[in-house]
C-alpha positions, 0 to 999 in steps of 0.5 A, a space after each residue: 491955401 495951397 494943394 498938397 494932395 489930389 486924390 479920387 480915393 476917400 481913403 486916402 485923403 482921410 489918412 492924409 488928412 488925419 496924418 497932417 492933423 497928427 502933425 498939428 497941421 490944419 488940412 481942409 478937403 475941398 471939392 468934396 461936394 463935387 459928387 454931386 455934379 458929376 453923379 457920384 462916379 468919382 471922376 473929379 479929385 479932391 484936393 487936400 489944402 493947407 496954409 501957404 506957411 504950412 506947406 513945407 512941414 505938409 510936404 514932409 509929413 506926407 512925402 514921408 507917409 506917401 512918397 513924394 510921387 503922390 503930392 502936388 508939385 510947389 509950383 501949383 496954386 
């Protein structure tokens, strides 16, 4: 799996997350859990995964919804 978003904001990661759902891409938020080391502030980003051979029609979804300025760069695991 690999990152296509990295967010603090819940919003948007649920609306990055519906869009790919839309767009019959499965998308797991991982690092949800997180608030509870770091005590709820908001420090750590979540980060939104998809299946390696997702990631291109990933990117177009939400590079099309977000800009591209919002998504992971590819060479990041």
């Amino acid at each position: 799996m690999r990152a296509v978003l990295k967010s603090n904001d819940p919003v948007l990661l649920s609306f990055a997350e519906a869009l790919l759902k839309d767009a019959g891409i499965p998308a797991t938020v991982f690092d949800g859990a997180m608030s509870v080391l770091e005590g709820s502030i908001g420090v750590l980003p979540r980060r939104l995964m998809v299946a390696e051979e997702d990631v291109p029609r990933a990117w177009t979804v939400l590079a099309e919804a977000l800009g591209e300025a919002a998504l992971e760069p590819e060479d990041e695991a």
